[in-house]
Biopython code that builds the backbone (N, CA, C, O; Angstrom):
import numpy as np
from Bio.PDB.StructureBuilder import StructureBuilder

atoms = [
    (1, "UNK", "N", (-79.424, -12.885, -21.234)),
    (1, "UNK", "CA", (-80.645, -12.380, -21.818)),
    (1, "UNK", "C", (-80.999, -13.240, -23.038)),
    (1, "UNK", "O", (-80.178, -13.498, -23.918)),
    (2, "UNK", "N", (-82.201, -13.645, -23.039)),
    (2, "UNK", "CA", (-83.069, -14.671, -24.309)),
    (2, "UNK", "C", (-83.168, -13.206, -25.337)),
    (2, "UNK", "O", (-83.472, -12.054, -25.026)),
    (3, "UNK", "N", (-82.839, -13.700, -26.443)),
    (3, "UNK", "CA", (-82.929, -12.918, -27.793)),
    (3, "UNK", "C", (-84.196, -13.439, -28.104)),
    (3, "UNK", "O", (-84.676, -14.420, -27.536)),
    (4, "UNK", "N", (-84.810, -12.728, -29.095)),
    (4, "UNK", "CA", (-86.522, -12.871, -29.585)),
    (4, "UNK", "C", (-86.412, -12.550, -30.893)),
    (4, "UNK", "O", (-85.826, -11.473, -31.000)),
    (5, "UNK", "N", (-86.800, -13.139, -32.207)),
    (5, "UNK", "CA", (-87.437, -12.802, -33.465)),
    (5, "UNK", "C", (-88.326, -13.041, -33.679)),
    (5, "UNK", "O", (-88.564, -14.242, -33.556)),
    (6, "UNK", "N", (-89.473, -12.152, -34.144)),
    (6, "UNK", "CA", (-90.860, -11.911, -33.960)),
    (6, "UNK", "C", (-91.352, -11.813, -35.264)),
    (6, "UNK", "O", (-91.124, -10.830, -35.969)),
    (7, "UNK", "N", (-92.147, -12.968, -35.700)),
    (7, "UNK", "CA", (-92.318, -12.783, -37.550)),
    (7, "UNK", "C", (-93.694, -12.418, -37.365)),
    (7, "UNK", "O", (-94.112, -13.263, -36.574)),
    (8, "UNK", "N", (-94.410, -11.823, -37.580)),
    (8, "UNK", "CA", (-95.694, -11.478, -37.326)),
    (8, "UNK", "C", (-96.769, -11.717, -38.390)),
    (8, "UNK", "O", (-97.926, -11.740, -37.971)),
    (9, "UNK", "N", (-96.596, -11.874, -39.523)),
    (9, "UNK", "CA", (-97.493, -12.432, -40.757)),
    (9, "UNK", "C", (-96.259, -13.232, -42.030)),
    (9, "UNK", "O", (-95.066, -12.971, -41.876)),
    (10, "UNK", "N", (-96.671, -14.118, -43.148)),
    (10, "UNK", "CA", (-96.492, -14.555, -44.077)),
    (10, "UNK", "C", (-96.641, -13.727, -44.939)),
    (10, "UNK", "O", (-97.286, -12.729, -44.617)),
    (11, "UNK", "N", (-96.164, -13.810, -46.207)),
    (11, "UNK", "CA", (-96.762, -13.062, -47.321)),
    (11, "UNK", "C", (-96.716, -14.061, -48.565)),
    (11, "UNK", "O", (-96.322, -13.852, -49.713)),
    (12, "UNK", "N", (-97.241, -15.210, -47.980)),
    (12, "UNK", "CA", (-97.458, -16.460, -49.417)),
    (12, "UNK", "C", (-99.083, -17.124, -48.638)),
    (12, "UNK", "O", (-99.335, -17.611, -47.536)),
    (13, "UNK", "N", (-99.875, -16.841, -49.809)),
    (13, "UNK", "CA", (-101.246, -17.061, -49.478)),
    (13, "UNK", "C", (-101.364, -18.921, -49.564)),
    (13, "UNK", "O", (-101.872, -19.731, -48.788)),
    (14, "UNK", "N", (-100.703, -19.072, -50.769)),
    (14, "UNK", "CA", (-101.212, -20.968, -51.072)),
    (14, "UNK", "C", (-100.016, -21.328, -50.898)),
    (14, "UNK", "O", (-99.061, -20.659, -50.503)),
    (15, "UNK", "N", (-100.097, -22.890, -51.335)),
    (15, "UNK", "CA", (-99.067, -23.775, -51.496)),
    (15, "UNK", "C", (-99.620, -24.751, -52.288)),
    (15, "UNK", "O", (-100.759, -24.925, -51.856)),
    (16, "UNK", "N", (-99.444, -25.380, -53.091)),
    (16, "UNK", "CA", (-99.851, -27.059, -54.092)),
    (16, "UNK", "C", (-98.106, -28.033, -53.844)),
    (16, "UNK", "O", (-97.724, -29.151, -54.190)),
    (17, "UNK", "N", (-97.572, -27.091, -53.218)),
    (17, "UNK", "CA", (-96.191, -28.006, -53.141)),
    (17, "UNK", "C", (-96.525, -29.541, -52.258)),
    (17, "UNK", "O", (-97.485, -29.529, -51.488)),
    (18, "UNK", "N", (-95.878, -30.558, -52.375)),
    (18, "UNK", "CA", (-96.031, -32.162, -51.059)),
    (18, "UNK", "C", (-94.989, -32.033, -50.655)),
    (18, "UNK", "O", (-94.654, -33.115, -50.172)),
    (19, "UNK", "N", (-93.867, -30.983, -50.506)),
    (19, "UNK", "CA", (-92.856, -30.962, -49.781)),
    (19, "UNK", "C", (-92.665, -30.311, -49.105)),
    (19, "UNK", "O", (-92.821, -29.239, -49.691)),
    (20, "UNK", "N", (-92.234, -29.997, -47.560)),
    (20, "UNK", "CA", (-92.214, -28.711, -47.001)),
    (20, "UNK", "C", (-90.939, -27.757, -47.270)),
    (20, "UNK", "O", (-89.772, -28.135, -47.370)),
    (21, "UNK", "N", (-91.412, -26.474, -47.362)),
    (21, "UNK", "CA", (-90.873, -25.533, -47.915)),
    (21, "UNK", "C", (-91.289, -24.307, -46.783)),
    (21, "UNK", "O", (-92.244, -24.475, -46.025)),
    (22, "UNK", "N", (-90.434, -23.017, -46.759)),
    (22, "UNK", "CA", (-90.797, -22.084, -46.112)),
    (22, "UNK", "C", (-91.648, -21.409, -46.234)),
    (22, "UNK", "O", (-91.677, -20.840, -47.325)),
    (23, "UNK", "N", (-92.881, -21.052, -45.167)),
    (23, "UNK", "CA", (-93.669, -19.833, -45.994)),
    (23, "UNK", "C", (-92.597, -18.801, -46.194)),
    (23, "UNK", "O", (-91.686, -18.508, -45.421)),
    (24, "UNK", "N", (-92.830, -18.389, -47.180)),
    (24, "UNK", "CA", (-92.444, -16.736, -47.389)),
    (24, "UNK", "C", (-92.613, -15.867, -46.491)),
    (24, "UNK", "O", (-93.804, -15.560, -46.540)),
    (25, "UNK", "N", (-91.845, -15.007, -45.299)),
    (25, "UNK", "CA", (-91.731, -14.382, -45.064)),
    (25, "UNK", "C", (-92.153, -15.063, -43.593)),
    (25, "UNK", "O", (-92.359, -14.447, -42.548)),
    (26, "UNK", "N", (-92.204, -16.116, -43.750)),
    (26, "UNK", "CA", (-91.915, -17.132, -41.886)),
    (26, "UNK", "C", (-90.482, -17.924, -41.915)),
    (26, "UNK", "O", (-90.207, -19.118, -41.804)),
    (27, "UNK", "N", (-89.783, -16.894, -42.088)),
    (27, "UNK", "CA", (-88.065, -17.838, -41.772)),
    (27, "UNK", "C", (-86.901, -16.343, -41.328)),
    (27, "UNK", "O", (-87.248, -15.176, -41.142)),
    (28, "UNK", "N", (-86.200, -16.638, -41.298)),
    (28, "UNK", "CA", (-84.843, -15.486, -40.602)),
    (28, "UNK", "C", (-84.015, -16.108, -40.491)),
    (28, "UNK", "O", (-84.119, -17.302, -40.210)),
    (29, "UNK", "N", (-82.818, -15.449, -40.691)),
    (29, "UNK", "CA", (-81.485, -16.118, -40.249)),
    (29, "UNK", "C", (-81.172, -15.202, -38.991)),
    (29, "UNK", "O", (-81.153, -14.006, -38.697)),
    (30, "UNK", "N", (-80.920, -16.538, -38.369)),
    (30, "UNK", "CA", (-80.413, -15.978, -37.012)),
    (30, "UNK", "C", (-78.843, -15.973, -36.836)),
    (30, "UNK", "O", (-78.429, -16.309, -37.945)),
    (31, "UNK", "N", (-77.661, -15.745, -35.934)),
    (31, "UNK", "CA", (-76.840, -16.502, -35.361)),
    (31, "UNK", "C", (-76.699, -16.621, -33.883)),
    (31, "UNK", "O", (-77.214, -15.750, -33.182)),
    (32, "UNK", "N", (-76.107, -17.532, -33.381)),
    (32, "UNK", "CA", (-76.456, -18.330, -32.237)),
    (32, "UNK", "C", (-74.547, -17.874, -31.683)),
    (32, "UNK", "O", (-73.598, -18.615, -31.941)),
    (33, "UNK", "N", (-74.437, -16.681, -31.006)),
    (33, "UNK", "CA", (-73.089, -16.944, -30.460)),
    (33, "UNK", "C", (-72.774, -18.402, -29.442)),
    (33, "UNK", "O", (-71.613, -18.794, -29.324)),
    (34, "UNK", "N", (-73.512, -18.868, -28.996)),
    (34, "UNK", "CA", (-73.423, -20.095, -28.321)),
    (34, "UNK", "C", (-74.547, -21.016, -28.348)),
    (34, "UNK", "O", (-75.699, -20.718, -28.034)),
    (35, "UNK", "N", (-74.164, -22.089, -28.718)),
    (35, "UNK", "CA", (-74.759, -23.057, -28.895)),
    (35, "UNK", "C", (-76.079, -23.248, -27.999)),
    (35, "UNK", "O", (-75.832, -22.712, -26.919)),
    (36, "UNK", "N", (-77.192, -23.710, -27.991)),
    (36, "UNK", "CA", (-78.600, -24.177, -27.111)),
    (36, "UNK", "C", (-79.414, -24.767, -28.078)),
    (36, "UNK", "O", (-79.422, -25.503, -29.065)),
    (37, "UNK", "N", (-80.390, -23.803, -26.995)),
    (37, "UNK", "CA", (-82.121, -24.448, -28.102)),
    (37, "UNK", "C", (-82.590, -23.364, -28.443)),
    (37, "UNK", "O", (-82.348, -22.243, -27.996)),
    (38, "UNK", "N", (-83.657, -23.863, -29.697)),
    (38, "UNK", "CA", (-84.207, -22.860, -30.086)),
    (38, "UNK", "C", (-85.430, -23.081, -30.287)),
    (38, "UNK", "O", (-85.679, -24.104, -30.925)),
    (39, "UNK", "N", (-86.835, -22.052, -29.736)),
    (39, "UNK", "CA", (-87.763, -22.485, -29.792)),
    (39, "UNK", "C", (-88.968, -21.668, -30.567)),
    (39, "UNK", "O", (-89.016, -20.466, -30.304)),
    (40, "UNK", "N", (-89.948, -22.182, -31.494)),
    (40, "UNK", "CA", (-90.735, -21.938, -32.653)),
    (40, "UNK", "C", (-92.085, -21.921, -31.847)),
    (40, "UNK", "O", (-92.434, -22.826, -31.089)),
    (41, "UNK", "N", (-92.701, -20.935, -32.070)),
    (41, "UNK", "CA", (-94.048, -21.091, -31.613)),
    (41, "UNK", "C", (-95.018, -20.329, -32.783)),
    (41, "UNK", "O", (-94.933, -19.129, -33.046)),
    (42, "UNK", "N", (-96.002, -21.328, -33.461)),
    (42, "UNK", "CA", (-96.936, -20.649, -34.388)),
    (42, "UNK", "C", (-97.652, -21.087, -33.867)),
    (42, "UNK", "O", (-97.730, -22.033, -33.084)),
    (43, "UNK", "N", (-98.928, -19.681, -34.705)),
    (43, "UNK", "CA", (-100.606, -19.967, -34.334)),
    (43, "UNK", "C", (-101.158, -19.303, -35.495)),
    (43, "UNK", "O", (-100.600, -18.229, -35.717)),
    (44, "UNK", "N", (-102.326, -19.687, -36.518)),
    (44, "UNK", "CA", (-103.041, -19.438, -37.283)),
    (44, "UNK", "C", (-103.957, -19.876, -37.945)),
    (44, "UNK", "O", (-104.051, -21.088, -37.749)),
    (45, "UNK", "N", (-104.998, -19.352, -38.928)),
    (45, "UNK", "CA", (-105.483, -20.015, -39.777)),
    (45, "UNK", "C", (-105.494, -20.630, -40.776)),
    (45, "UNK", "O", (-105.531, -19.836, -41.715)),
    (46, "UNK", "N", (-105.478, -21.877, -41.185)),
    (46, "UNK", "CA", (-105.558, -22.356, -42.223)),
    (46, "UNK", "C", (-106.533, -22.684, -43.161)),
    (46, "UNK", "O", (-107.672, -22.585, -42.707)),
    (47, "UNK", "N", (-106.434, -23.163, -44.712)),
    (47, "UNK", "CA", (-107.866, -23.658, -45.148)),
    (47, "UNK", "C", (-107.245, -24.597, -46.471)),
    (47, "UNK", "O", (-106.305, -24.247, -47.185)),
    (48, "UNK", "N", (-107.697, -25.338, -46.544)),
    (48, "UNK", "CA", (-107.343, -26.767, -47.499)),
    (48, "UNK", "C", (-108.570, -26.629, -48.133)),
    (48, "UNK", "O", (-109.623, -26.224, -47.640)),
    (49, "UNK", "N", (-108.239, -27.179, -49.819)),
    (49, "UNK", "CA", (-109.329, -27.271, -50.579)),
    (49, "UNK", "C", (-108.874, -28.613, -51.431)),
    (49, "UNK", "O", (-107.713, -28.724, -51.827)),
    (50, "UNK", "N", (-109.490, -29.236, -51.585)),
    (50, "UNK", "CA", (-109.166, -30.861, -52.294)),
    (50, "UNK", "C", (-109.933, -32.042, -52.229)),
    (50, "UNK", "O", (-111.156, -31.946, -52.135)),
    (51, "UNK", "N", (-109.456, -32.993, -52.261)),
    (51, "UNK", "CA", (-109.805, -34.601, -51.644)),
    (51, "UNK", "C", (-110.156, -34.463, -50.618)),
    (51, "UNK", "O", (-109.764, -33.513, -49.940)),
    (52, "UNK", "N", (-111.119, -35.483, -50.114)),
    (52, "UNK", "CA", (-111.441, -36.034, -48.684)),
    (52, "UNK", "C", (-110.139, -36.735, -48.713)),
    (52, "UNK", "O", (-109.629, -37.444, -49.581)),
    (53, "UNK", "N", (-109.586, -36.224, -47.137)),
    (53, "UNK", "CA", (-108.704, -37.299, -46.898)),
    (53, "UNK", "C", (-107.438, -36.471, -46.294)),
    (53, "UNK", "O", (-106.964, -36.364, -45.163)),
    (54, "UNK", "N", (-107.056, -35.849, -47.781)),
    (54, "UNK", "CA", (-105.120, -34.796, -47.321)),
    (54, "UNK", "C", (-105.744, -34.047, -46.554)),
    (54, "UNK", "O", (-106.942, -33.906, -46.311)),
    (55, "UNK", "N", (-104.438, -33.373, -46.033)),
    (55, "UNK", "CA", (-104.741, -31.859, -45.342)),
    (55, "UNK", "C", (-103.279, -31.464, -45.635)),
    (55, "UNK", "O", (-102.388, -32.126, -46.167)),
    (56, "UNK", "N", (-103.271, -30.130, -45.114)),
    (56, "UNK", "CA", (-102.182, -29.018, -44.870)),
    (56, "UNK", "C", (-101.798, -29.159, -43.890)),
    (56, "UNK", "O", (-102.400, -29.512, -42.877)),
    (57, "UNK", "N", (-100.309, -28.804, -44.090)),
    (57, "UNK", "CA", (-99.312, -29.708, -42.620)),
    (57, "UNK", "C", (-98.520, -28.235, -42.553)),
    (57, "UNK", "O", (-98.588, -27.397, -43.452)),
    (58, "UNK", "N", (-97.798, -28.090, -41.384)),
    (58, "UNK", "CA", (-97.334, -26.975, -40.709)),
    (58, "UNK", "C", (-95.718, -27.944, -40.361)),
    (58, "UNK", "O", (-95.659, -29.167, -40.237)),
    (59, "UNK", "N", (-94.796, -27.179, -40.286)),
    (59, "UNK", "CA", (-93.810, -27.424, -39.450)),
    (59, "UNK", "C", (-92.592, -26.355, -39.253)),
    (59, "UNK", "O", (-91.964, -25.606, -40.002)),
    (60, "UNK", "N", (-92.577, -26.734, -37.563)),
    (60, "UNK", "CA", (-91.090, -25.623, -37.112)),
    (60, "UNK", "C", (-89.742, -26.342, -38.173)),
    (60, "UNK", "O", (-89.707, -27.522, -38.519)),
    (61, "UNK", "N", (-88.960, -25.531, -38.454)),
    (61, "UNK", "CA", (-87.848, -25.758, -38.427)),
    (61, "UNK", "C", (-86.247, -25.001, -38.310)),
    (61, "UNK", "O", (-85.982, -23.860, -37.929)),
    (62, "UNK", "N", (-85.632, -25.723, -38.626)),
    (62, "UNK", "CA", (-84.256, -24.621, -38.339)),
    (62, "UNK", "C", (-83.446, -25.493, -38.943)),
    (62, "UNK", "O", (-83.206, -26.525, -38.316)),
    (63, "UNK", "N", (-82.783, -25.298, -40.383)),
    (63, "UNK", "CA", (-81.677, -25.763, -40.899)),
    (63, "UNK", "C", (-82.484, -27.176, -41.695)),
    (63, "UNK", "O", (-83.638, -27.257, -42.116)),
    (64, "UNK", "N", (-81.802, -27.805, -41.697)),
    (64, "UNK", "CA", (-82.563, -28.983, -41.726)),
    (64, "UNK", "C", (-83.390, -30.214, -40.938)),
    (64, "UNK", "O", (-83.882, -31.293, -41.267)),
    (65, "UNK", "N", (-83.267, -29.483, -39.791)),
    (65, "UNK", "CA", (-84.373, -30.163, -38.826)),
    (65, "UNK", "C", (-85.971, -30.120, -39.026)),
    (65, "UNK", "O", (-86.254, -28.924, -39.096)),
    (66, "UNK", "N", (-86.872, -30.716, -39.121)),
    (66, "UNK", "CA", (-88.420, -30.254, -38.905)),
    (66, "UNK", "C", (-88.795, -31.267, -37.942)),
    (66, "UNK", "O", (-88.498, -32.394, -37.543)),
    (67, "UNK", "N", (-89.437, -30.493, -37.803)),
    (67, "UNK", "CA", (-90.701, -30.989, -36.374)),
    (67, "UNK", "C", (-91.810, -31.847, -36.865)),
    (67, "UNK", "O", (-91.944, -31.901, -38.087)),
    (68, "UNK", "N", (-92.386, -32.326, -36.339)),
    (68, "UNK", "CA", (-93.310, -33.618, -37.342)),
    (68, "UNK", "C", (-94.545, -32.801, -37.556)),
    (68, "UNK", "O", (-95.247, -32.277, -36.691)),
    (69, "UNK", "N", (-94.701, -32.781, -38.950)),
    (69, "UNK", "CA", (-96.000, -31.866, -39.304)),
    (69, "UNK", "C", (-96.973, -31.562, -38.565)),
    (69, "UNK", "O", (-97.476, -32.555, -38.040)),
    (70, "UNK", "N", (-97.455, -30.594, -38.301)),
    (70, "UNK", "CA", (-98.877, -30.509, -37.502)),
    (70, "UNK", "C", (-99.758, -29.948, -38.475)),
    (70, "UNK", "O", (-99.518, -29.069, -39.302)),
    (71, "UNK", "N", (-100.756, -30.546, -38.273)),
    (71, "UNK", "CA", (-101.966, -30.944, -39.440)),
    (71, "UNK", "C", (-103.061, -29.563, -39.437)),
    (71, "UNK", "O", (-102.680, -28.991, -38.415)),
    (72, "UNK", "N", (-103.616, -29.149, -39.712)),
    (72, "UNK", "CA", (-104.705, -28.045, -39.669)),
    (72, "UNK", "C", (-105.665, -28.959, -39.861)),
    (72, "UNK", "O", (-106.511, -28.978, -38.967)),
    (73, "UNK", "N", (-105.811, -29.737, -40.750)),
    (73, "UNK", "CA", (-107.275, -30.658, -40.859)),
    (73, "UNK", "C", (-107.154, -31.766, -41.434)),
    (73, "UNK", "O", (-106.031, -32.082, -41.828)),
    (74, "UNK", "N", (-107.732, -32.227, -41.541)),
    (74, "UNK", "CA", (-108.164, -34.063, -42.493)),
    (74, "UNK", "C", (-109.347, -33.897, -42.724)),
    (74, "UNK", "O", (-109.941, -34.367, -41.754)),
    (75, "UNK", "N", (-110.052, -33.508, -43.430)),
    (75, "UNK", "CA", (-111.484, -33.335, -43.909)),
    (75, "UNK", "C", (-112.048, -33.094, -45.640)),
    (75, "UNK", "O", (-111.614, -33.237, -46.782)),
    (76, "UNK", "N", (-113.043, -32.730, -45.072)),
    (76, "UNK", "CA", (-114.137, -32.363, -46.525)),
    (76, "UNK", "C", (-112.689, -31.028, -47.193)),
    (76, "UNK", "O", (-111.688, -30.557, -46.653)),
    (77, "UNK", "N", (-113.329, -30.855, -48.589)),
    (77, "UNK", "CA", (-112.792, -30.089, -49.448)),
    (77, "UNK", "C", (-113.384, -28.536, -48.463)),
    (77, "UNK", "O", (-114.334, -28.314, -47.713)),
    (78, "UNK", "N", (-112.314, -27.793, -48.945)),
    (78, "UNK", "CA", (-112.751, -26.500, -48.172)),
    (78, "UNK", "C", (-113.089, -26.625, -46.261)),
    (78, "UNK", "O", (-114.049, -26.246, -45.590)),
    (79, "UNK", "N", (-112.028, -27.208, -45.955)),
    (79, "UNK", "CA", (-111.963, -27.394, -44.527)),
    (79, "UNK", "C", (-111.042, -26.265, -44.103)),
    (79, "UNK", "O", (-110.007, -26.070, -44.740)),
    (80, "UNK", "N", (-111.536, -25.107, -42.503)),
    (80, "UNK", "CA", (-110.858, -24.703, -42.343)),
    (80, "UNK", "C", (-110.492, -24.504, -40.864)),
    (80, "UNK", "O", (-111.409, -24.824, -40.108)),
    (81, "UNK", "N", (-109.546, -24.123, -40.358)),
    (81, "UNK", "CA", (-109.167, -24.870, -39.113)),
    (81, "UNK", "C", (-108.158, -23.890, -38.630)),
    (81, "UNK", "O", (-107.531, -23.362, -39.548)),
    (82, "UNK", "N", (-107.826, -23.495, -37.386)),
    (82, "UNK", "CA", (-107.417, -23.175, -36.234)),
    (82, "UNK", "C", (-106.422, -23.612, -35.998)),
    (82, "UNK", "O", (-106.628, -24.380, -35.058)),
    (83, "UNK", "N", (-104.453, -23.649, -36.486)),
    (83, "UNK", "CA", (-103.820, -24.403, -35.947)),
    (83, "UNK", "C", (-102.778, -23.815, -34.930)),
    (83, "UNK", "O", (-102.793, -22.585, -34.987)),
    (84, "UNK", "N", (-101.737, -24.380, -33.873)),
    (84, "UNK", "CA", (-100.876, -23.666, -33.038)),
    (84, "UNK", "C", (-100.015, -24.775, -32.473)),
    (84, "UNK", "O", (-100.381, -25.851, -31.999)),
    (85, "UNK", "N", (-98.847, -24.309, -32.618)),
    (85, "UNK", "CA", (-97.729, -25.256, -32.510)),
    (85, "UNK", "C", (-96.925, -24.838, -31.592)),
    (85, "UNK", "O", (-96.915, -23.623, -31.791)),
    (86, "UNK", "N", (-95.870, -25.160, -30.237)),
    (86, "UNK", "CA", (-94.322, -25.046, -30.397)),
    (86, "UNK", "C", (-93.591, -25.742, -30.259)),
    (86, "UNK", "O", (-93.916, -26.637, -29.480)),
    (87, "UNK", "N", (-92.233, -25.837, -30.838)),
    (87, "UNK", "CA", (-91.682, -26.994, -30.809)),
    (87, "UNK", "C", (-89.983, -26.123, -30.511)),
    (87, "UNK", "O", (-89.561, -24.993, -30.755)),
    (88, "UNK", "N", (-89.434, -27.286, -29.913)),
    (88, "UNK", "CA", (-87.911, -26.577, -29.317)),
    (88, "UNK", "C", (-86.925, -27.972, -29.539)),
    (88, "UNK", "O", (-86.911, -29.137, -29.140)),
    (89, "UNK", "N", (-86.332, -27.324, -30.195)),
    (89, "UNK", "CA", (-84.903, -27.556, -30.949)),
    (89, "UNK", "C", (-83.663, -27.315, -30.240)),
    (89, "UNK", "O", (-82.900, -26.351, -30.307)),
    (90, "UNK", "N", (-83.601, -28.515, -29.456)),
    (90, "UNK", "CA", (-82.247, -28.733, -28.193)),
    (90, "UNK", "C", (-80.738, -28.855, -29.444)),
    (90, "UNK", "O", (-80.620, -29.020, -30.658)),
    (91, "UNK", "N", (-79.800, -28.657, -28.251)),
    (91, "UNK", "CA", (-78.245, -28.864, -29.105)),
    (91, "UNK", "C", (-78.004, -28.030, -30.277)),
    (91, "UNK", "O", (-77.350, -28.618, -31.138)),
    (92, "UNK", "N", (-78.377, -26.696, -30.599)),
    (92, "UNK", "CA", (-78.047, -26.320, -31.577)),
    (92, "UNK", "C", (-77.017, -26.019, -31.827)),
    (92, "UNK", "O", (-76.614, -25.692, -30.711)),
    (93, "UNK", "N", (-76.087, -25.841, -32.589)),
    (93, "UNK", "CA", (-74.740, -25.694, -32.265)),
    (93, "UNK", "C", (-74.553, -24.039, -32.778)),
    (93, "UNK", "O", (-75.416, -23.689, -33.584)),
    (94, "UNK", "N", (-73.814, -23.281, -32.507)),
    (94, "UNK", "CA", (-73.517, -22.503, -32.540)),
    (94, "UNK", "C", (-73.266, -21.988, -33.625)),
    (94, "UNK", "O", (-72.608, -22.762, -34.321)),
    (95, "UNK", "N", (-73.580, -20.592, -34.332)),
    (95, "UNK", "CA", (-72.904, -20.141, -35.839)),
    (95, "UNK", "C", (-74.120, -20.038, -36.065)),
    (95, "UNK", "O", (-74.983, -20.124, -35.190)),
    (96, "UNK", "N", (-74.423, -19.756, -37.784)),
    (96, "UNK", "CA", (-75.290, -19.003, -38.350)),
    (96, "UNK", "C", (-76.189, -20.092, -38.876)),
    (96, "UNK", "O", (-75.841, -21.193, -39.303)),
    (97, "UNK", "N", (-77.779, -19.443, -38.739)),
    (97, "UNK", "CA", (-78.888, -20.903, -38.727)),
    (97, "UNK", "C", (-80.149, -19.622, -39.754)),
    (97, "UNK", "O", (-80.554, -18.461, -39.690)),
    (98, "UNK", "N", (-80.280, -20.739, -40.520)),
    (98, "UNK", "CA", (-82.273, -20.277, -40.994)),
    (98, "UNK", "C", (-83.293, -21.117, -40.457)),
    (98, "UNK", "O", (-83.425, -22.324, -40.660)),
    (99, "UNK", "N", (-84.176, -20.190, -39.581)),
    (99, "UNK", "CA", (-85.408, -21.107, -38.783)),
    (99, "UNK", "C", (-86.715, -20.409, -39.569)),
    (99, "UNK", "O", (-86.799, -19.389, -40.253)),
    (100, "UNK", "N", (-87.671, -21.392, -39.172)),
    (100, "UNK", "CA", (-89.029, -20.303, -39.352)),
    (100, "UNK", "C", (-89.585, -21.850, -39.245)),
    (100, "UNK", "O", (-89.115, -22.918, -38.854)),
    (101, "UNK", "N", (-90.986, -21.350, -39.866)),
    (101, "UNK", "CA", (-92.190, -22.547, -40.418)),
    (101, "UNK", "C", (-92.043, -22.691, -41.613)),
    (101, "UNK", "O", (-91.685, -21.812, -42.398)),
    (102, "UNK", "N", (-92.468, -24.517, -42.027)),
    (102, "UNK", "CA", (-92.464, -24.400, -43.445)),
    (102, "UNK", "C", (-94.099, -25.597, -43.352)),
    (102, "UNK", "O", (-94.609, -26.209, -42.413)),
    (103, "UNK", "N", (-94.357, -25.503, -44.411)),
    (103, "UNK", "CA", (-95.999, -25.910, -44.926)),
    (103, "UNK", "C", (-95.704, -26.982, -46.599)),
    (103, "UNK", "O", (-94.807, -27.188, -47.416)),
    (104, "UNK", "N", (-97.062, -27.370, -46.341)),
    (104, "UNK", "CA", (-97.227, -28.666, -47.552)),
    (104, "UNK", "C", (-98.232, -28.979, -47.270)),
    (104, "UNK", "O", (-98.774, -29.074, -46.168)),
    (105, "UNK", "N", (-98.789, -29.289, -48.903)),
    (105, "UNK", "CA", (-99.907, -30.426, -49.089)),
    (105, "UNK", "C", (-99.728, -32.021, -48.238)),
    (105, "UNK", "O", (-98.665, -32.125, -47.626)),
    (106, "UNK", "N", (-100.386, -32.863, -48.189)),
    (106, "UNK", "CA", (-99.979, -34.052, -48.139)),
    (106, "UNK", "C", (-100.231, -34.642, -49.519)),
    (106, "UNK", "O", (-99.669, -35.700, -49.804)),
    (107, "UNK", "N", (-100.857, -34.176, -50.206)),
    (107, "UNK", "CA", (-101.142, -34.760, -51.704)),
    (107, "UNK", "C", (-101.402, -33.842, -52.846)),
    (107, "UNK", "O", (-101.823, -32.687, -52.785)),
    (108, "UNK", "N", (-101.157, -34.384, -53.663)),
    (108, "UNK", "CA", (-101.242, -33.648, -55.173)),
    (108, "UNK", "C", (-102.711, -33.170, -55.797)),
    (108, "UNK", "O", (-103.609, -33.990, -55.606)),
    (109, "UNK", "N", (-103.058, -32.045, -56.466)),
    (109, "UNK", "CA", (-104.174, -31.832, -56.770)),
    (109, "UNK", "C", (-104.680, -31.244, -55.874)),
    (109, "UNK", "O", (-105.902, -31.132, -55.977)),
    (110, "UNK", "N", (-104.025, -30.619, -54.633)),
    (110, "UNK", "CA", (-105.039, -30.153, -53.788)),
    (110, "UNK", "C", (-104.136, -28.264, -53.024)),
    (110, "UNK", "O", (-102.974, -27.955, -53.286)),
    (111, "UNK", "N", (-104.822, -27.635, -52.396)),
    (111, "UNK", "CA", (-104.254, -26.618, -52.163)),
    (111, "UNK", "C", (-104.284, -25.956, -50.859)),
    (111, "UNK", "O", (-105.471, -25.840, -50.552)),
    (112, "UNK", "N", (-103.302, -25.322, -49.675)),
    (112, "UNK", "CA", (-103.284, -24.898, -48.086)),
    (112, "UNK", "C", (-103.147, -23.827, -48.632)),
    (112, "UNK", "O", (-102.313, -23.642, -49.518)),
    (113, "UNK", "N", (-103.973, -22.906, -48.180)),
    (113, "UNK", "CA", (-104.034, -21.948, -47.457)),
    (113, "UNK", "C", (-103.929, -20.973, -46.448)),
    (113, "UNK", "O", (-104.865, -21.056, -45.653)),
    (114, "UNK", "N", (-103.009, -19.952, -46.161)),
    (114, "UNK", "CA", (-103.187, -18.879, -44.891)),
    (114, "UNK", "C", (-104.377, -17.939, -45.084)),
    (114, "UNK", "O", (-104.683, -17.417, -46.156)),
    (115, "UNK", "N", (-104.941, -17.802, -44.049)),
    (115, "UNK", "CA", (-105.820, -16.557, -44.170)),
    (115, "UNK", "C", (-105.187, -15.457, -43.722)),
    (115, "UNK", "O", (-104.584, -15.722, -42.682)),
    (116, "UNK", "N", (-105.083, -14.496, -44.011)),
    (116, "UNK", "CA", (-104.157, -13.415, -44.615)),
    (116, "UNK", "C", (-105.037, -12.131, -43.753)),
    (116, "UNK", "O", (-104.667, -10.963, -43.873)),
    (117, "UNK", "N", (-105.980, -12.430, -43.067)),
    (117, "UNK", "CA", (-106.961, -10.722, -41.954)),
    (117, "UNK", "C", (-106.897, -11.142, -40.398)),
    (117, "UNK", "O", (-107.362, -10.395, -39.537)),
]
sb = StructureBuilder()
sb.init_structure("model")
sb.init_model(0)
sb.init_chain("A")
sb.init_seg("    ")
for serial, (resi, resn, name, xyz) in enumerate(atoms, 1):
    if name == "N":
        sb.init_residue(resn, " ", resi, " ")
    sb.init_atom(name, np.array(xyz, "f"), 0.0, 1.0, " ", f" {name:<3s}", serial, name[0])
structure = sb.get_structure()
């Protein structure tokens, strides 16, 4: 039987961080009695306010693995966008893991957004 953890909202509205970090309340510790894969599936809204140019980046992860950012936008200031990801994380080894999504600016001075309704 496939086990399921089901995060159903965030509870961190922004970010100004350029590093990825967890949303708040998109991560869990799991443990894995036997080793596999593990697989991340998000979908939501985002909204970036800044420079032409950055955007807000999304990524699965688990431990120290991430998935290569997925972007919500590259646009005008106040761009907002539709994003949905999954990504699966082969070979995990077995024992106790923190997964979720984590998020970032690509640049400084600027701010991502969840829409939160």
């Amino acid at each position: 039987m496939e086990r399921v953890v089901t995060l159903t909202r965030g509870n961190q509205e922004s970010t100004t961080l350029t590093s990825f970090n967890y949303i708040n309340g998109m991560s869990a510790n799991l443990s894995l009695r036997w080793g596999g894969a593990v697989q991340i599936t998000m979908r939501g809204i985002a909204t970036y306010s800044g420079a032409v140019g950055p955007s807000v980046q999304f990524a699965a992860a688990i431990d120290a693995q991430e998935s290569v950012g997925h972007v919500s936008g590259n646009a005008n200031a106040d761009y907002r966008g539709f994003f949905s990801f999954t990504h699966l994380f082969d070979n995990i080894a077995a024992g106790n893991h923190t997964a979720g999504v984590k998020w970032r600016v690509s640049s400084g001075d600027t701010t991502g957004n969840l829409r939160g309704d």
